[in-house]
C-alpha positions as MATLAB code, in Angstrom:
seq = 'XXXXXXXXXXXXXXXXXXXXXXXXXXXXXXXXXXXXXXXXXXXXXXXXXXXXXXXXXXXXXXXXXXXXXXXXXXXXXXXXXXXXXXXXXXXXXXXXXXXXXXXXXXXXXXXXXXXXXXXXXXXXXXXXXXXXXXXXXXXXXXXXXXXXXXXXXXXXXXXXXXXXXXXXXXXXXXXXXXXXXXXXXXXXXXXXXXXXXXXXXXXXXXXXXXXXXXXXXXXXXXXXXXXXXXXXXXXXXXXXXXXXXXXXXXXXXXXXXXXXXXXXXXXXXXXXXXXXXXXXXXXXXXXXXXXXXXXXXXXXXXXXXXXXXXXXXXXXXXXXXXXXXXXXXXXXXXXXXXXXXXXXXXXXXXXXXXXXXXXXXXXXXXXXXXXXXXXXXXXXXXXXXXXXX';
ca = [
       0.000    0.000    0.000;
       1.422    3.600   -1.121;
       0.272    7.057   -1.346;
      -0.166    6.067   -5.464;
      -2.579    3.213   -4.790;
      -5.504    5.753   -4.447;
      -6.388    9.221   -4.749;
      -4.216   11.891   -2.318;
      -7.471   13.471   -0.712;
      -8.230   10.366    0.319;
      -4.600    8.929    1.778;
      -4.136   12.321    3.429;
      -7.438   11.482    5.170;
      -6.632    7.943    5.925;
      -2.811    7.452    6.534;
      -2.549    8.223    9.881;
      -5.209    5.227   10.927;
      -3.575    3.214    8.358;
       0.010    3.005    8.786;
      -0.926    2.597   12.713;
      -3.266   -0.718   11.575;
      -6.679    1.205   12.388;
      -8.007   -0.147    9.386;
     -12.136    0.730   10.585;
     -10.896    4.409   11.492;
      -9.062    4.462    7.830;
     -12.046    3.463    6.443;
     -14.525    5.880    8.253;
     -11.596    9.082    7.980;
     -11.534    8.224    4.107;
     -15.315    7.949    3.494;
     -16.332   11.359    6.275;
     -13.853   13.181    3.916;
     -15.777   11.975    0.571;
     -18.773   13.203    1.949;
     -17.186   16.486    3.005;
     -15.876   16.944   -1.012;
     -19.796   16.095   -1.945;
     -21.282   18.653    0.710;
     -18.902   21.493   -0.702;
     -19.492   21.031   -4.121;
     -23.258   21.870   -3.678;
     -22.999   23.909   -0.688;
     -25.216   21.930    1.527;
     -24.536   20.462    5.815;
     -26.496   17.541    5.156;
     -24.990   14.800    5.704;
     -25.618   10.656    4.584;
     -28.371    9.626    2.396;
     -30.554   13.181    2.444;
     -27.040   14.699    0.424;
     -26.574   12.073   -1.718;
     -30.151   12.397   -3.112;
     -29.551   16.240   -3.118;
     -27.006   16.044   -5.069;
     -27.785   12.997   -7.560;
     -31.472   12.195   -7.241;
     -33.180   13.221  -10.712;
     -34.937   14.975  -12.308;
     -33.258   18.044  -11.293;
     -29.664   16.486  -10.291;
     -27.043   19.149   -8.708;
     -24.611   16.867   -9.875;
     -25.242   15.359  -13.362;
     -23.224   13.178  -15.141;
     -25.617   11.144  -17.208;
     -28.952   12.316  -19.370;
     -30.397    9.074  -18.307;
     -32.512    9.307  -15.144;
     -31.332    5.516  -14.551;
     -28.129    5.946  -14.721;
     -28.252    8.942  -12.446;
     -30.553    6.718   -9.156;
     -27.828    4.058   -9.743;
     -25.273    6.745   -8.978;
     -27.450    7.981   -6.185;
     -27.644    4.845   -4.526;
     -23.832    3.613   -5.663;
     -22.556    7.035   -3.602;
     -25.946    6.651   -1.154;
     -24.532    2.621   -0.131;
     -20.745    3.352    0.460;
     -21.301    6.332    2.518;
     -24.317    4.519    4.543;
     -22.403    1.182    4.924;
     -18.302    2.119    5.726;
     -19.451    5.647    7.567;
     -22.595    4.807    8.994;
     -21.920    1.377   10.815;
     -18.429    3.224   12.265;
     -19.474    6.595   13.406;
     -19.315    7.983   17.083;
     -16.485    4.873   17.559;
     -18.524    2.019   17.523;
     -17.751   -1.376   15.903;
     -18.993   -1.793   12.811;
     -21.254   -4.773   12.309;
     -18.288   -6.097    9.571;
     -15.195   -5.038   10.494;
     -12.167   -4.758    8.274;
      -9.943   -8.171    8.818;
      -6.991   -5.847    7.790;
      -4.679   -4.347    5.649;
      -5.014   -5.521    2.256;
      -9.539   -5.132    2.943;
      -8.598   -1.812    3.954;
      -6.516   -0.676    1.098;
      -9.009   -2.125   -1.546;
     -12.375   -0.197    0.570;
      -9.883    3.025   -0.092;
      -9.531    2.885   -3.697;
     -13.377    2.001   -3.664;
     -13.961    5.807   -2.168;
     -11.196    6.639   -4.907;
     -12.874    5.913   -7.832;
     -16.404    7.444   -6.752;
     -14.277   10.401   -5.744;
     -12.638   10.035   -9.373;
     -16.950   10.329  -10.741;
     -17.345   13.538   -9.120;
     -14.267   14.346  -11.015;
     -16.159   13.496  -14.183;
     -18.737   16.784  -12.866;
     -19.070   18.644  -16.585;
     -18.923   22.313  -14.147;
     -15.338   21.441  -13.056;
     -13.725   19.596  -15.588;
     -11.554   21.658  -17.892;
     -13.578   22.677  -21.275;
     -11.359   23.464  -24.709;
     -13.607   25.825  -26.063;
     -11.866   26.648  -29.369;
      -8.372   25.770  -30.886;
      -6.699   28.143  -33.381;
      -2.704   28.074  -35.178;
      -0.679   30.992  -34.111;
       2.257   30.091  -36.068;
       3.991   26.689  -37.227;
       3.801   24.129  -35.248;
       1.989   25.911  -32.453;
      -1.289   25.423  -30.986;
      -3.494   27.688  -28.868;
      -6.068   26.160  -26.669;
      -8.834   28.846  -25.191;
      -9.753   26.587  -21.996;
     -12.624   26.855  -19.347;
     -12.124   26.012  -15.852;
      -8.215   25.596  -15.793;
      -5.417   27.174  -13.119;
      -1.590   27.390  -13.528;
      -0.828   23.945  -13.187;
      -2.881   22.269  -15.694;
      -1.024   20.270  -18.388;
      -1.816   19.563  -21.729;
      -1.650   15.985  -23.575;
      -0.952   14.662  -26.995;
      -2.307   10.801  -27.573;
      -1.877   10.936  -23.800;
       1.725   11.889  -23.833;
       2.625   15.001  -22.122;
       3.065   18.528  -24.479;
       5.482   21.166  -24.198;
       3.773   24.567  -23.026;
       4.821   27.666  -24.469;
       2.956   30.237  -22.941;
       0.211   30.363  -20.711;
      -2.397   32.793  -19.316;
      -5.758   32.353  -17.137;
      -7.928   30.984  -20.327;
      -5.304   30.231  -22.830;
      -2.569   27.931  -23.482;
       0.031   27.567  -26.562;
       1.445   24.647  -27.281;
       4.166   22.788  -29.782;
       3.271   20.089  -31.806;
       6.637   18.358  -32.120;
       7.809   17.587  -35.640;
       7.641   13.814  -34.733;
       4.034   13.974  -34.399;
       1.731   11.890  -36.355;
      -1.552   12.918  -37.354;
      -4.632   12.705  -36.409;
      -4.125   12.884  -32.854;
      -6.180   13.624  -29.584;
      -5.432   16.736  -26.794;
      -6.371   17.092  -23.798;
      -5.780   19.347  -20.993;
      -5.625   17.888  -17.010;
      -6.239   20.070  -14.376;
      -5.464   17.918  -11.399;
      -7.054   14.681  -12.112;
      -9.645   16.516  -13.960;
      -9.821   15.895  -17.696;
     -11.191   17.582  -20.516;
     -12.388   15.906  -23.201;
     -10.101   14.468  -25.855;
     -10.325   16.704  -29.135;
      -9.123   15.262  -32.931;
      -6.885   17.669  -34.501;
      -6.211   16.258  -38.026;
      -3.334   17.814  -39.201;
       0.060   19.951  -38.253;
      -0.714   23.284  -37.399;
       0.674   25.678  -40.077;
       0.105   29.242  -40.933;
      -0.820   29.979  -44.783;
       0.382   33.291  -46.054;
      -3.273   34.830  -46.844;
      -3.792   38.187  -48.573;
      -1.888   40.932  -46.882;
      -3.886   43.546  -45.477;
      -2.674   47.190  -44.253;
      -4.790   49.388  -41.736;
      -4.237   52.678  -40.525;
      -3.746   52.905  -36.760;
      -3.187   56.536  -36.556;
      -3.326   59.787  -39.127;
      -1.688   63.231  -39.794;
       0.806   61.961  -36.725;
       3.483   65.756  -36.979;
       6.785   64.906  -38.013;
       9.688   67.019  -36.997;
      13.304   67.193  -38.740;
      15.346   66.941  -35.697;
      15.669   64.713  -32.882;
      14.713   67.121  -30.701;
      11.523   67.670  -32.186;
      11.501   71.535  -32.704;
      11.579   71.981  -36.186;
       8.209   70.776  -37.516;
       7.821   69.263  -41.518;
       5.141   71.205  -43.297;
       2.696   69.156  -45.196;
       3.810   66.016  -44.640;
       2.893   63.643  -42.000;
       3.479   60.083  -40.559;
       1.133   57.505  -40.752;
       1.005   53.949  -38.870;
      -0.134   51.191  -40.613;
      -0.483   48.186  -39.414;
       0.680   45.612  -41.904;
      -0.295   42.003  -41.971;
       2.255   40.174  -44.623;
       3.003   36.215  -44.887;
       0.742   35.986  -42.041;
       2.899   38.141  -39.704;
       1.762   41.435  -38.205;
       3.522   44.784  -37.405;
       2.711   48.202  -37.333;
       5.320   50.748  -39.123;
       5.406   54.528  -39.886;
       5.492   55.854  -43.618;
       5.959   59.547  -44.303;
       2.437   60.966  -46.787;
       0.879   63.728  -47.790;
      -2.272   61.994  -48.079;
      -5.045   62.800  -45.237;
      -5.517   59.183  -43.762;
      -8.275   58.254  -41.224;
      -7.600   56.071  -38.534;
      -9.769   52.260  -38.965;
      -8.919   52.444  -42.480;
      -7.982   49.563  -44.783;
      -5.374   50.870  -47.473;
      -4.029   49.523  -50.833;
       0.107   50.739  -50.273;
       0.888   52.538  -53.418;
       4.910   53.668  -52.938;
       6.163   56.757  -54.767;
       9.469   55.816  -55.962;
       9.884   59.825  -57.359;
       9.684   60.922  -53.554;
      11.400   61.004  -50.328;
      11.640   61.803  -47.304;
      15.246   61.893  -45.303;
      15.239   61.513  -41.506;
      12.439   61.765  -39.409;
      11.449   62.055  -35.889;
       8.104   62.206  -34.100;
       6.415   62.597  -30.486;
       5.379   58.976  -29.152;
       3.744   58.677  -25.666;
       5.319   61.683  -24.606;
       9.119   60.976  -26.092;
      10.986   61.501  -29.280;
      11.734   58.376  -31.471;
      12.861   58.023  -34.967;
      10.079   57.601  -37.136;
      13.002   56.400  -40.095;
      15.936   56.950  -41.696;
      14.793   57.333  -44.673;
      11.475   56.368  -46.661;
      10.194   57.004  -49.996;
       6.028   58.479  -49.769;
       2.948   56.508  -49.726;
      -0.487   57.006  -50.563;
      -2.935   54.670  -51.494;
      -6.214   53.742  -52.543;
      -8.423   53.077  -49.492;
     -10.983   50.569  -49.566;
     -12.842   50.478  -46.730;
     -13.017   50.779  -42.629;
     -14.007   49.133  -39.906;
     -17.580   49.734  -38.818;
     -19.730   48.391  -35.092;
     -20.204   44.523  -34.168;
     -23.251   42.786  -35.602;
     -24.329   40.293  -33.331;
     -24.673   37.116  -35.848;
     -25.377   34.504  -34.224;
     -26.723   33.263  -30.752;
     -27.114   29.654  -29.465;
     -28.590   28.304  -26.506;
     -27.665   24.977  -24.844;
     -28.687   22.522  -21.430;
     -25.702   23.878  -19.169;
     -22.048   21.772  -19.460;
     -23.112   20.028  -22.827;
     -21.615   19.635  -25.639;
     -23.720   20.185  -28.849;
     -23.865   16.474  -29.025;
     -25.636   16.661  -25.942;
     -23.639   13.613  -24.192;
     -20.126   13.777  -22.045;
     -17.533   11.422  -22.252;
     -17.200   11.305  -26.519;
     -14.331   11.173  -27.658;
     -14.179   13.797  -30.153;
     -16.178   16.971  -29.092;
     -17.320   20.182  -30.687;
     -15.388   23.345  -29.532;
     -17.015   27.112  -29.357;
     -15.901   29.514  -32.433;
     -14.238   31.758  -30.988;
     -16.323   35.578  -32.045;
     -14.976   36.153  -35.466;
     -15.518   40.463  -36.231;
     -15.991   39.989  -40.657;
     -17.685   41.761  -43.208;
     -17.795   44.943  -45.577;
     -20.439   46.988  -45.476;
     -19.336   49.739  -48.237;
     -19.607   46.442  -50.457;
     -22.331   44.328  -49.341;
     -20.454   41.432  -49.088;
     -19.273   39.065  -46.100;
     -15.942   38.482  -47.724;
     -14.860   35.371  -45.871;
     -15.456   31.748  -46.440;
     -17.025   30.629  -43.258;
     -17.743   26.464  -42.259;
     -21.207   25.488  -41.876;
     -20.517   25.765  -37.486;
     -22.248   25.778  -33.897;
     -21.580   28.530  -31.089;
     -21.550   32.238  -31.069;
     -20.405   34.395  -33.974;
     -19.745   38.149  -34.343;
     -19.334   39.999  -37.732;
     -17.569   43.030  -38.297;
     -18.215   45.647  -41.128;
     -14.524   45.871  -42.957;
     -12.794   45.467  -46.140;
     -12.117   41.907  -47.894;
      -8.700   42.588  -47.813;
      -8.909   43.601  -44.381;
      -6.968   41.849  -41.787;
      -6.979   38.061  -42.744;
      -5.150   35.059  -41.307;
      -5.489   31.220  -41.396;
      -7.508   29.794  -38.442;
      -9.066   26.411  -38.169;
     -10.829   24.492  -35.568;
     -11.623   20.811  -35.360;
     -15.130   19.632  -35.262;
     -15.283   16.496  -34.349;
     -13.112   14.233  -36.411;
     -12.859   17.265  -39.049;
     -11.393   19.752  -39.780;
     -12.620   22.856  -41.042;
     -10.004   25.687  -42.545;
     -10.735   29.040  -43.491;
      -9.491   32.514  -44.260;
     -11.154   34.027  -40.964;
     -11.272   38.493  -41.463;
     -10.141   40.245  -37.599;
     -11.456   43.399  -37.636;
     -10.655   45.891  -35.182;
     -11.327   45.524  -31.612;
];
């Protein structure tokens, strides 16, 4: 018997009894603190039988792990039986109608109360929920995750993956090179578990059609670094430039009277240029360039409000299958802002999908980059428009 045989809630409960050959007061210590994880999750003192059915009795379960109302009285009385029978029979100190002959009864009634304690682990409000999966660059995988702290782990066909970044709902991941495909992640908070999703193929970015928005107009422009001698009718202009799928914002000297939200075909003048310039940034002096040859451009759109587009309601912690424990599940889209409303077209190729979606007026060649999610055991790939936030 060691601390890996059963769950560590329960051994910290029990060991103390155990290792000293109490095996009834083991027993008892392990079950009182199964009952004490049941009454927290749903908030109730009740204690025995009365919180069991509180908690699993259909039709209006606090605890739910199965649509079938059968399934959910055999859990009733599964948790209802254990509790009753190794608690009830050994509380206040008495002797239990049929005690424990010893160690190895003992060890096997404590990974009994570990795998019921392992079904409450199974609860669809605690387990950890991929709600959408998107490529941020080659090779790496972002996971937007429900219900997950800093020490969850992510796993690849059960083998664990190397984290790249982390924050309270998202995680990045590498797929190594060695990977083979299709494969199944999951994310473990604890000895919580998501469920498994298919993803079918590497993740890759595809240079998509490059895209260049203005982030801020008629920005002054000065000749010096000390920013005293001003540039007459000319002006900076940040654009933010999406090209081969990477983004970056840069300053180009115009003449042209910009708006900020705009979506801007570059057109360079070769004939023209400007030598060394400076400009006021967040109350300091930086170099806006060397050296840079004018652009203007023909603008083709901007970015308008958020559309609401979509809106779907579901039974609370289901999938859209309606059943837990699949094997492949459905993630959320994440909001996707798309659209142009100067040409009355969606411009974007969008998958027949479930969950909530957002459109937002802008250009077709507005801000564009490969995303794809996996539904189910396919995959659906698309040239997704970001408009602005």
């Amino acid at each position: 018997m060691t601390e890996l045989t059963v769950r560590a809630e329960v051994w910290d409960a029990a060991a103390t009894d155990f290792t000293a050959g109490q095996w009834d007061s083991a027993i008892f210590s392990a079950v009182r603190e199964l009952e004490a994880a049941l009454q927290a999750r749903i908030g109730s003192t009740k204690i025995g039988s009365p919180l069991v059915a509180d908690a699993f009795a259909p039709p209006t379960p606090r605890i739910s792990l199965s649509s079938d109302p059968r399934d959910q009285k055999g859990l009733q009385d599964l948790f209802a039986g254990v509790i009753s029978f190794y608690k009830g029979m050994r509380s206040h100190g008495s002797t239990p109608d049929v005690p424990c002959p010893g160690r190895d009864a003992c060890a096997r009634v404590l990974a009994t109360v570990s795998s019921l304690w392992d079904l409450l682990d199974t609860d669809p409000s605690v387990v950890p929920e991929i709600s959408a999966m998107n490529t941020v660059d080659d090779g790496v995988l972002e996971l937007l995750v429900d219900r997950i702290t800093a020490a969850a782990t992510v796993y690849v066909d059960g083998q664990p993956a190397t984290i790249l970044s982390r924050s309270s709902a998202r995680i990045s991941i590498r797929m190594e090179n060695a990977q083979t495909y299709p494969c199944r992640v999951s994310v473990r908070e604890g000895e919580r578990w998501s469920e498994r999703f298919t993803v079918t193929k590497r993740p890759q970015l595809v240079a998509d059609a490059n895209y260049h928005r203005v982030v801020e107009a008629s920005i002054d422009i000065y000749s010096d670094a000390a920013a005293t001698q001003l540039i007459a009718g000319t002006w900076a202009v940040a654009l933010e430039s999406n090209e081969g799928g990477r983004a970056f914002v840069r300053y180009f000297p115009t003449d042209v009277k910009f708006q900020a939200g705009q979506f801007v075909e570059l057109d360079f003048d070769t004939s023209r240029t400007c030598h060394a310039a400076w400009l006021k940034e967040a109350g300091r002096v930086v170099e806006a360039w060397s050296g840079s040859t004018y652009v203007g451009g023909k603008v083709h759109g901007g970015t308008g409000p958020a559309v609401l587009e979509r809106l779907e309601l579901r039974p609370p912690n289901r999938s859209p299958s309606g059943r837990r424990g699949v094997a492949d599940a459905r993630p959320r889209v994440l909001p996707r802002r798309v659209g142009d409303a100067a040409r009355g077209h969606h411009g974007i190729r969008r998958p027949h999908h479930r969950g909530l979606g957002c459109r937002r007026t802008g250009p077709r060649s507005a801000r564009r980059s490969q995303d794809w999610f996996n539904y189910g055991s396919r995959t659906v790939q698309g040239s997704i428009l970001r408009g602005d936030g």
